[in-house]
DOTIDO-911752 format. One record per residue (C-alpha): x, y, z; residue number from 1. Coordinates in nm, 4 decimals. Layout:
// residues N
+----------+----------+----------+-------+
:       px :       py :       pz : nutor :
+----------+----------+----------+-------+
:        X :        Y :        Z :   NUM :
...
+----------+----------+----------+-------+
//
This chain:
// residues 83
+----------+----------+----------+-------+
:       px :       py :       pz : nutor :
+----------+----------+----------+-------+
: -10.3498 : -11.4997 :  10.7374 :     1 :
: -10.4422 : -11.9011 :  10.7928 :     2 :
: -10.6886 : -12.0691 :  10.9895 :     3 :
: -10.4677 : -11.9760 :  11.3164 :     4 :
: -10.2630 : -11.6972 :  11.2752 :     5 :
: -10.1855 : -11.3876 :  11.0879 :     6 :
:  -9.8572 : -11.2380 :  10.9720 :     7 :
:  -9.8200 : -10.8774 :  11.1653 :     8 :
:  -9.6763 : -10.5342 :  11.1499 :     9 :
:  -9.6878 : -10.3628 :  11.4998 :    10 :
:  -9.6997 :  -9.9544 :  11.4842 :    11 :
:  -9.6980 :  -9.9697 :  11.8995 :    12 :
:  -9.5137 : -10.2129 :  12.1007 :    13 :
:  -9.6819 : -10.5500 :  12.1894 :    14 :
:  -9.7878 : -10.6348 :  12.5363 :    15 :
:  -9.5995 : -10.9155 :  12.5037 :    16 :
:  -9.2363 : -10.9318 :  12.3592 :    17 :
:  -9.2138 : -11.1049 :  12.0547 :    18 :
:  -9.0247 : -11.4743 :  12.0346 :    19 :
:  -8.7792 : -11.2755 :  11.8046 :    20 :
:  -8.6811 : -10.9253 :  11.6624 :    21 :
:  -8.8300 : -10.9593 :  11.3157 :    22 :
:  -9.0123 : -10.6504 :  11.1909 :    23 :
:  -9.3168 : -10.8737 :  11.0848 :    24 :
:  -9.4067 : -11.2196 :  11.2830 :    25 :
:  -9.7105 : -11.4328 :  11.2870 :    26 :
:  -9.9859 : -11.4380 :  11.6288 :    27 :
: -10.2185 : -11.6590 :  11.6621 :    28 :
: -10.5436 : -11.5411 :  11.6228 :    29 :
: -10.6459 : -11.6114 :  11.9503 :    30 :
: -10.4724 : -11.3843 :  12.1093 :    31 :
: -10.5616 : -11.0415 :  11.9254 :    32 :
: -10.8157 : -10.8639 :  12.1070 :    33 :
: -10.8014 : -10.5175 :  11.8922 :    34 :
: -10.6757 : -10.4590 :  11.5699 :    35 :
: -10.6192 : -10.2149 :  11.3388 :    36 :
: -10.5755 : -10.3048 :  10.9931 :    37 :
: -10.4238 : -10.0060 :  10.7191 :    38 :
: -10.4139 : -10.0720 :  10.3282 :    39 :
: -10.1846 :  -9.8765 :  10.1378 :    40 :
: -10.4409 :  -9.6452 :  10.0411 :    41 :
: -10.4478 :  -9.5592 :  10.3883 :    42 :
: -10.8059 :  -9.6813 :  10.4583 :    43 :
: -10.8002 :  -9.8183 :  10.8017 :    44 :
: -11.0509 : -10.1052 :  10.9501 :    45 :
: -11.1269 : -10.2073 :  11.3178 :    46 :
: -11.0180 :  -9.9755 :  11.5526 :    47 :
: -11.3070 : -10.1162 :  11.7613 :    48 :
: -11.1583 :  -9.9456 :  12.0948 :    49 :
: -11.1148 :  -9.6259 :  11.9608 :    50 :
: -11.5265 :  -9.6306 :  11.9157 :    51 :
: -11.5505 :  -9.6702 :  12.2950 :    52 :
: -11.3300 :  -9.4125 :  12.3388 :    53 :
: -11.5250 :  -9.1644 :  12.1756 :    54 :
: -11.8249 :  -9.3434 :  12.3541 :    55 :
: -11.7086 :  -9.2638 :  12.6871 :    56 :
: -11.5401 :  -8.9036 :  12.6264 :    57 :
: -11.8964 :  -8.8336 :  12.4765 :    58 :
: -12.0892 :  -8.9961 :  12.8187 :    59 :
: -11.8230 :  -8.8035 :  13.0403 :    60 :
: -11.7130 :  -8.4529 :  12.8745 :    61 :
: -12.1118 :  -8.4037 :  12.6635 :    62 :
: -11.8966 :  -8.3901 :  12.3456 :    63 :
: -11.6320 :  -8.5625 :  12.0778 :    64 :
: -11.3165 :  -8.3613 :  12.0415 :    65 :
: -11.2799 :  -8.2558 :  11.6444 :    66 :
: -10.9647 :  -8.4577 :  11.6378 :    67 :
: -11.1310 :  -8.7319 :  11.7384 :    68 :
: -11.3927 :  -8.6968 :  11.5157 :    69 :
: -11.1223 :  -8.7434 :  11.2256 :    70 :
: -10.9539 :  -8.9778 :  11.3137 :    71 :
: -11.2395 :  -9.1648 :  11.3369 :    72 :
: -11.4128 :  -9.0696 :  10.9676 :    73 :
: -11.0647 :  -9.3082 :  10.8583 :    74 :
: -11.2434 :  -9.6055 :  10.9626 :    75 :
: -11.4085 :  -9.7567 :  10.6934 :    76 :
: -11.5971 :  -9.9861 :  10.9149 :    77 :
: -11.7281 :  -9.8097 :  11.1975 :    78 :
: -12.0774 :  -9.7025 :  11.3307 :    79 :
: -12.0679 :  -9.3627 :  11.4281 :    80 :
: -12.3852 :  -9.3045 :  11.4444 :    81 :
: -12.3532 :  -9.2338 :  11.8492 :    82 :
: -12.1150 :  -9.0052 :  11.8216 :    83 :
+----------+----------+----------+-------+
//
């Protein structure tokens, strides 16, 4: 990562095609809006949109599916708390 991009792996396809087919490629910073970031531990950060997921499941169903519950308890950096 620099000042105005960061070096990527991408475990869905990206919105946008990359320039070329490398496995790993640098995007500017400005144009990530979620992110996911896994260490080799397997401890996972961001994930932001998966919060309002839960969020609005929770609003529209009364309850969090179990599932989601852990796959949420991977995020290191999340506030549950609501859920």
């Amino acid at each position: 990562m620099n000042e105005d991009s960061v070096l990527v792996s991408l475990a869905n396809p990206p919105v946008h095609k990359p320039a070329n087919d490398e496995r790993r490629f640098p995007v500017p910073l400005a144009d990530i809006e979620d992110w996911v970031l896994i260490d080799s531990a397997g401890v996972m950060e961001g994930g932001f949109t998966h919060v309002a997921l839960a969020h609005a499941y929770k609003r529209d169903k009364g309850f969090v599916p179990h599932a989601m519950h852990k796959e949420l308890a991977a995020f290191k950096d999340l506030d549950l708390s609501g859920i």
